[in-house]
N, C-alpha and C positions, 0 to 999 in steps of 0.2 A: 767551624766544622772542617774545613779544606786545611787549617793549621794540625786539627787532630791527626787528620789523614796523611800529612803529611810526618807525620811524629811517628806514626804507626808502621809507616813504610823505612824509616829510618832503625825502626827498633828491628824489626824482622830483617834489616840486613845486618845487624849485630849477632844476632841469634844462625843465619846463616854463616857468620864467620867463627862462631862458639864451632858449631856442625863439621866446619870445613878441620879445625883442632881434633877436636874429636877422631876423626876419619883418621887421621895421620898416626894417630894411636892403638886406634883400633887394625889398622894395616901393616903394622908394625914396619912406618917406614919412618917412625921418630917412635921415644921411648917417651914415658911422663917427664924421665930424667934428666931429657934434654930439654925441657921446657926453661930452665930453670937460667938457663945460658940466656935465652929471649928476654925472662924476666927481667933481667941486670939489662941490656941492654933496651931496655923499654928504662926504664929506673935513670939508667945514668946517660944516655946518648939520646933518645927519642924523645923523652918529656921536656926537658930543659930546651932542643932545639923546638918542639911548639910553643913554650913558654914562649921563649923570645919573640918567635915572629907574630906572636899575638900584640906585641907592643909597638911593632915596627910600622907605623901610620904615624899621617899628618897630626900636627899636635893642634888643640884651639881648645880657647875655653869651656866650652860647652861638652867637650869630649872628657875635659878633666871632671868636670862636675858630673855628666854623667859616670866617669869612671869611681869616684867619690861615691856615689849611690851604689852603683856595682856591689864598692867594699862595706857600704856601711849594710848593705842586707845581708850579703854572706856575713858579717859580725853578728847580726841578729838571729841569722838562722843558725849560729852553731851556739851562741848563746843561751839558743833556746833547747838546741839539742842535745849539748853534752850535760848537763845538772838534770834535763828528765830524762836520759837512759841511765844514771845512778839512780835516781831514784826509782825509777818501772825497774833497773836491774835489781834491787833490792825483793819488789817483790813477785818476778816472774824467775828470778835467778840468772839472771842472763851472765853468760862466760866473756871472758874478753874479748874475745874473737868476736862472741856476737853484737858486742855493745860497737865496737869498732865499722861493723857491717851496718849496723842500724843509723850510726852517727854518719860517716862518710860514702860518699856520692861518688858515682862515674862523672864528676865534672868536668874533667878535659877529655877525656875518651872519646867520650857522650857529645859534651854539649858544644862543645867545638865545630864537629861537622853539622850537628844538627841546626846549633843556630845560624850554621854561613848559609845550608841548605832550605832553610822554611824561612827565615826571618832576612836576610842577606849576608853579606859578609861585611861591612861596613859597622853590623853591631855583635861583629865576634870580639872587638876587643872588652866589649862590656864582660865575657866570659874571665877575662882573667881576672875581677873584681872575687868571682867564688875560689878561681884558680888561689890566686895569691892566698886568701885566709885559709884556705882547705892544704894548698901546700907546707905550709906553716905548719900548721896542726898534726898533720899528716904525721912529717919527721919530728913531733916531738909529742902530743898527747897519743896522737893512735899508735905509734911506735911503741910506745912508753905502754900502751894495753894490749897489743900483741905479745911482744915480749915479755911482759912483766916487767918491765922494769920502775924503778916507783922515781929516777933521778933521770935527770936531762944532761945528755951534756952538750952544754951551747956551742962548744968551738965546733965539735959535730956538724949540731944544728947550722950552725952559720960557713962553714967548710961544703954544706950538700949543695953537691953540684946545680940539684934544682933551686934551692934557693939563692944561688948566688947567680943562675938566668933572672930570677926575677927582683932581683937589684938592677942588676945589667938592664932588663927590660924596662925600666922604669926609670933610669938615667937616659936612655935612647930613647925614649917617649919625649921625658921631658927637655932633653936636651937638642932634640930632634936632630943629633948625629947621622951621618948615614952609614951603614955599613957598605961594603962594595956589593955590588946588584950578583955578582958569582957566589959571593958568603949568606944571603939576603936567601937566593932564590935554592941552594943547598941545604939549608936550615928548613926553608919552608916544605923541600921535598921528603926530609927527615920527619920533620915535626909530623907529618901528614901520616905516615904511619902507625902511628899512636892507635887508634882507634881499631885497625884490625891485629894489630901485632898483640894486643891486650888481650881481644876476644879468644885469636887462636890459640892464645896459652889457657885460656881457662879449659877451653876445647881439651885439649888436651891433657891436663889436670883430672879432667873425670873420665881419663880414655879407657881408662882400667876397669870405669863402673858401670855396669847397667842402668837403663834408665828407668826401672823398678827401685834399686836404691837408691835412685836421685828422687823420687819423686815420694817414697815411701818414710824419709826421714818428714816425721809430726813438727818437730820442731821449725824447722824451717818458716813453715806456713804460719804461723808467729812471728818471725824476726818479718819476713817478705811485709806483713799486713801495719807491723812497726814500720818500716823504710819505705813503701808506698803508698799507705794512704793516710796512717794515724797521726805521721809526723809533715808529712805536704799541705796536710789538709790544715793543720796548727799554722804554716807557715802562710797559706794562702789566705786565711780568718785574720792574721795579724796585720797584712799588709796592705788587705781591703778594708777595714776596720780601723785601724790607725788612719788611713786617709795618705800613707805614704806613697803610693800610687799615682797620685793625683798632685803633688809639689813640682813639677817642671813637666814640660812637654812630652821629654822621653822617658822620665820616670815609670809611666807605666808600660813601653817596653824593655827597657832597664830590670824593672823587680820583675817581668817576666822571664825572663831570663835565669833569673836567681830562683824565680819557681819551679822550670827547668830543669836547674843544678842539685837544688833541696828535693825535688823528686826523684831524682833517677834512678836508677839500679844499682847497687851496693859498689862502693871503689873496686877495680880493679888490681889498684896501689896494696888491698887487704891483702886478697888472696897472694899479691906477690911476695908481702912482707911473709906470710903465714909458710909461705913456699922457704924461700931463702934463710929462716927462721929455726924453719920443721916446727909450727906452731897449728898444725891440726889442718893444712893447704886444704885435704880431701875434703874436707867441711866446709871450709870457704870458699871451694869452690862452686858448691852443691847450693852454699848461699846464692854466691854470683849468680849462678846461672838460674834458678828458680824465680830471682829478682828482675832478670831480663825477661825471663816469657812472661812475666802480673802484667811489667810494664808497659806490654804492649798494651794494653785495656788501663793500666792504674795514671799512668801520665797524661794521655789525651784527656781522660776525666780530670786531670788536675789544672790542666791550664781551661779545659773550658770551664770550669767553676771559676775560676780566677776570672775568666772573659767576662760568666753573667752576671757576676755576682759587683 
């Protein structure tokens, strides 16, 4: 219960930082249009420095093995999620934009502070276990459905500055290199921004709209019930069921973790792409932000299922 509560107080200060976006827009002291400058700089500077210093810890085997479970649940949980949003998109019609919102997660935004702040910090590195496969994915299937586009291209893919932190990050894990404690402790003041520099841009994304049209689009309240309960609640049936939970000591705060990540509120990374794009932002962001206020009630409910069950 004190974990719920603790999740709940974490979401409402996300929701207060959407608020704080908002305001800026509405006072006409930033335009929607400047947001767009934040976004890139959340994209190419902020994420890649949390990336890193998600890796930057003592290395030992047990850390590797639980980092190993990390990756292999986020494998499982997107395994499960991208073949059933083509298939439910076939017949609820879902648009790209929305299959994109329903498949990917606020996972480093989100769950970064949330698990250094309720769980410690000592099991944030297990976050980059969803990080890495969702980063992945990010730049090249949900890309690939925002834009439309039906081809990858790998030098891209392997050239984005996020994915080549988390190469980096994962040679400095395992090579336990040190970077200098001034490059270490910049990276980690960067990286740290992540979480409200994200929110304020959605903020600001719907600064133009009322919250009669935010709350008035029907559809939404489908994609939300898809990304909060229909698909968490598959992943947390899978994980207590299968018995994977229960394979090593930290395992089962490990796959909580990844319950966390498969829960949360719709990427942030969408609405940026959607923005940068001109791929329907005002939508995605109506997404976002509808999927932060459920969360407050749909998350806590997901990990205490996962507790009793």
């Amino acid at each position: 219960m004190e974990l719920s509560l603790l999740l709940m107080q974490q979401i409402c200060q996300l929701f207060i930082m959407i608020f704080l976006g908002f305001m800026l827009v509405k006072t006409k002291t930033l335009s929607t249009q400047d947001s767009k400058v934040i976004s890139k700089v959340i994209l190419f500077v902020v994420s890649p420095c949390a990336i890193l210093t998600s890796f930057m810890i003592e290395f030992t085997p047990d850390k590797l093995f639980g980092l190993g479970l990390a990756l292999l649940g986020a494998i499982i949980v997107h395994i499960i999620y991208i073949p059933l949003t083509e298939l439910l998109g076939k017949i609820f019609g879902f648009a790209p934009i929305e299959k994109a919102t329903i498949i990917y997660s606020n996972s480093g935004n989100l769950i970064i502070p949330l698990v250094g702040a309720i769980l410690g910090k000592k099991w944030v590195l297990y976050t980059s276990g969803y990080m890495i496969v969702q980063t992945i994915l990010l730049w090249t299937h949900a890309k690939s459905l925002v834009c439309n586009e039906r081809q990858y291209d790998i030098k891209k893919i392997f050239l984005n500055v996020n994915v080549i932190a988390i190469m980096i990050g994962i040679l400095l894990f395992l090579s336990q290199f040190q970077l200098p404690a001034l490059v270490v402790t910049t990276f980690d003041k960067v990286g740290s921004m992540i979480g409200p520099l994200a929110m304020i841009v959605i903020g600001m994304l719907i600064g133009e709209m009322n919250f009669k049209d935010i709350f008035s689009e029907k559809r939404t309240y489908l994609i939300c019930l898809m990304r909060l309960i229909v698909y968490p609640l598959i992943t947390v049936l899978v994980f207590r069921l299968t018995g994977l939970s229960t394979i090593s000591s930290d395992a089962n705060q490990i796959f909580l973790i990844t319950i966390l990540a498969a829960s949360a509120p719709a990427a942030a990374t969408i609405t940026q792409f959607a923005q940068l794009y001109n791929k329907h932002p005002g939508y995605a962001s109506i997404m976002n932000v509808m999927s932060v206020i459920f969360s407050i009630i749909s998350m806590p409910l997901m990990v205490m299922l996962y507790q009793l069950l």
